[in-house]
N, C-alpha and C positions, 0 to 999 in steps of 0.2 A: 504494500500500500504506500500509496504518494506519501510523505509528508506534510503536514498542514501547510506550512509556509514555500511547499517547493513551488517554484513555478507551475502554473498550470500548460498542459499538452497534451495534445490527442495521441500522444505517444505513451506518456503514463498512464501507468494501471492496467496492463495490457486486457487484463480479464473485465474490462469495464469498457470496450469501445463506445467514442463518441455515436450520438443521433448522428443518422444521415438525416439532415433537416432539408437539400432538392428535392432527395427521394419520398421524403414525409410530405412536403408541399405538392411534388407532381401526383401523387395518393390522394392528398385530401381535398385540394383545390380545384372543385371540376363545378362544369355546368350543372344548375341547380342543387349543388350541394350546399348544407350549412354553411359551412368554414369556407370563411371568404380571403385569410389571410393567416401564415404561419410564421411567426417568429420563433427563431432559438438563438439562445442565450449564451454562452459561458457561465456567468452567474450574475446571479442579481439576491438583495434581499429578500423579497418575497415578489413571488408571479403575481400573486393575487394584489397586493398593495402598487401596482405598480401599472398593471392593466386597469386597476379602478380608477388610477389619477389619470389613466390615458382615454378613459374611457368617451368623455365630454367630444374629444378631437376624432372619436371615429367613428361613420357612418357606418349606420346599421349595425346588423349583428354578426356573429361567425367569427371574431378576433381572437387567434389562437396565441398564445404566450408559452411559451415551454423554456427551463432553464435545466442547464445541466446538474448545477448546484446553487441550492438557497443558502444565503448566511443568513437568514434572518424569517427563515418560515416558520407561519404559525396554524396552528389547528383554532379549535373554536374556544370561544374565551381567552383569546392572545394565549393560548398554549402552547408551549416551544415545540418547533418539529426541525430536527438533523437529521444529518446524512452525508455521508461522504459526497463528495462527488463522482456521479456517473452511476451511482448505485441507485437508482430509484428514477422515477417517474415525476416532476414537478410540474404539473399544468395549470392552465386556469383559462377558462375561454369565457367571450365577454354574448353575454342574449341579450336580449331585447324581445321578451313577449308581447303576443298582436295584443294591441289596445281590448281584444273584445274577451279577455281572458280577468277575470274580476282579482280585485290584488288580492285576496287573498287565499289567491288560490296556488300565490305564487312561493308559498312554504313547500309546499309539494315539490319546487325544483332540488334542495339538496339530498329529499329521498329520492327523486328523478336520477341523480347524478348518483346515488349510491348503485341503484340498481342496474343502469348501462353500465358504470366501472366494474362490480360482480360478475354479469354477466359477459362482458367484452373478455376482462382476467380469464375468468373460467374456460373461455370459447378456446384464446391464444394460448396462456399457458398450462393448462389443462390441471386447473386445480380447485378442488368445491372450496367455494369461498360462500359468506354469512354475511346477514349486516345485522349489526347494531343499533336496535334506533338511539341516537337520530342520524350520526353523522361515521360511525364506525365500519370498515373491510376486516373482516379476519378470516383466518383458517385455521384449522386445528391441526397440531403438531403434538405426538403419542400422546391424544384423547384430549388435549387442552385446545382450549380459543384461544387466538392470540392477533392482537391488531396487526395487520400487515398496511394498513391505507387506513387516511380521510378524510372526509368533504369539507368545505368550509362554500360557503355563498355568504356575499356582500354585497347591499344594495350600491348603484353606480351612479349615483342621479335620480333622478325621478323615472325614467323609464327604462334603467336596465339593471342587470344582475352580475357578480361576475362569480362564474361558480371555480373554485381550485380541485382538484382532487390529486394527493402525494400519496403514492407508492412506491412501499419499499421492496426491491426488486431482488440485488444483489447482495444486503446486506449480511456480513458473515458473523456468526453469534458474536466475539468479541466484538462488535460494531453496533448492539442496538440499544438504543438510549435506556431501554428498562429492562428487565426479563419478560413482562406481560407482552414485548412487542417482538414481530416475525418479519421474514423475507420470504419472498415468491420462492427464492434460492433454499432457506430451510425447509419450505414447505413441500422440497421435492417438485418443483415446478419442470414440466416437460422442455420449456425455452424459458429464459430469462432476456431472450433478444429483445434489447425495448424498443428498437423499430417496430415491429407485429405487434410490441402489445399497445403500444402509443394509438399505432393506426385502427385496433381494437376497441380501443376503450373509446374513440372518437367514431369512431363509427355505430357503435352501440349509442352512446349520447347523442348525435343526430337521430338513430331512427326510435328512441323514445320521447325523445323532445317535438320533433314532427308528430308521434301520434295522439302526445298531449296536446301540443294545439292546433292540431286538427278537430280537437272535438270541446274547443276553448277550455282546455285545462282540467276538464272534468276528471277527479283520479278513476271513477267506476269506468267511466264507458271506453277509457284510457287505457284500460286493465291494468294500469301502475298499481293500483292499491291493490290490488290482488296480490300482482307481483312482488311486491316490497314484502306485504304479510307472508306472501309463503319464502321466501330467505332470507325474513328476521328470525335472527335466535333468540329475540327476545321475548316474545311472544310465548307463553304457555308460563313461564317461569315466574318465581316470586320476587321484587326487586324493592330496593329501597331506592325511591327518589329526593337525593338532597338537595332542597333546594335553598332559593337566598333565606340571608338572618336565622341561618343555624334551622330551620324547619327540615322535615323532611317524612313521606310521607312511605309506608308499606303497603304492598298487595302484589297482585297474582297479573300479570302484562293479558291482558286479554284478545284485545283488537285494536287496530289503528280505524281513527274517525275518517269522515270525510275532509277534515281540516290537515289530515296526515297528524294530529296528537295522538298521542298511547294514551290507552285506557287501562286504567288502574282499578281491580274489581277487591274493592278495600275489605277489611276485617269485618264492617258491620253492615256490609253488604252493598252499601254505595259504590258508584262508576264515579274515579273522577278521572278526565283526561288533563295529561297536559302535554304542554308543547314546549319544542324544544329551549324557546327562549326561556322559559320557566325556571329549565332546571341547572344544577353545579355537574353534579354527577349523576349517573346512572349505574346502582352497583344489583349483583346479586345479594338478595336477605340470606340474613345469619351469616 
């Protein structure tokens, strides 16, 4: 492995080759497709922080952002997210939903982005992957869940979105920020090429994002909410939700609403949902 201060080169880290970022844009860049434009990086602080401040200056939607390495990535709740560089997945592309999709329907896009990332992953590298509501990728590795990816969406204005999603691809155990977190690479992943899985996971996000607004965002008629409910693992289990000022609240993950909240089927028999903005953490009870 490079060292942190070495210069960076598409020579180092042989087991980590750069994006072909021509060959990613002649893939993703076609007539009538989403993605209207594809940027790569060397590095930047965050995709997401960065595509948002650009977001004002660029027409329409489809702006794809990809860096090799983040100094400065975050999950939700300014959460710290690292990673070597070349080892993972850094994206962030910028939407703009049609006006006739009601805002708040627009919570629906980071489960939207979990489920094309899931299934994009799964398709390329050929590994059952989970989601976590609200914003968590994992796999199991000998019988344990463990984060491999996740979402972050940021409003960009008044009429757009920029959703990120970071996946760790290459990461080698000494490498991962906690022990609850994984790589495509531990998880026995068939390719860890991240050309295919880029062009995956971006192609999955186009054709769930078109079929959401095609039917102005609706999650039933969208079959998203189907979809999200059947590879959540959260769903069936009992969880403690912490939320602000020290509360926090137990029960049994039931179903996700029409608003995309988890529903909490409590001790004394009440449903209470809530949404993501609501909560700190989302742990397993006891």
């Amino acid at each position: 492995m490079t060292p942190r201060n070495a210069p960076f080169s598409r020579w180092s880290d042989l087991d980590r080759p750069p994006l072909n970022a021509a060959a990613l844009s002649r893939a993703l860049i076609r007539q009538e497709s989403l993605w209207s434009s594809f940027e790569l990086l060397p590095a930047i602080g965050s995709t997401n922080t960065e595509l948002v401040r650009r977001a004002a200056s660029i027409p329409g939607e489809g702006a794809v952002l990809v860096a090799e390495e983040q100094t400065a990535g975050r999950g939700r709740l300014d959460r710290v997210w690292t990673a070597p560089p070349r080892s993972g997945i850094f994206l962030s592309v910028l939407l703009r939903p049609p006006a006739a999709i009601p805002m708040e329907r627009w919570g629906w896009l980071p489960l939207l982005a979990g489920v094309a990332a899931a299934t994009g992953l799964s398709r390329s590298a050929g590994v059952d992957m989970s989601l976590k509501w609200p914003n968590d990728l994992l796999v199991t590795i000998d019988g344990e869940e463990r984060k491999v990816g996740g979402i972050l969406a940021e409003r960009a204005g008044e009429d757009a979105v920029v959703i990120g999603i970071g996946v760790n691809v290459t990461l080698r155990a000494d490498e991962l920020p906690v022990p609850t977190a994984a790589s495509l690479a531990l998880a026995n992943a068939v390719s860890t090429d991240r050309d295919p899985l880029l062009r995956s996971v971006l192609r999955s996000l186009e054709h769930w994002y078109g079929q959401w607004c095609a039917v102005d965002g609706d999650p039933r008629l969208s079959q998203l909410q189907e979809a999200y409910a059947a590879g959540c693992s959260t769903l069936g289990r009992t969880v403690r939700a912490e939320l602000p000022g020290d509360r926090s609240l137990t029960g049994e993950a039931v179903a996700l609403d029409g608003d995309g909240r988890l529903v909490l089927a409590l001790p004394d028999g009440q449903r209470q949902p809530i949404g993501a903005g609501d909560i700190v953490h989302l742990r397993p009870a006891g």
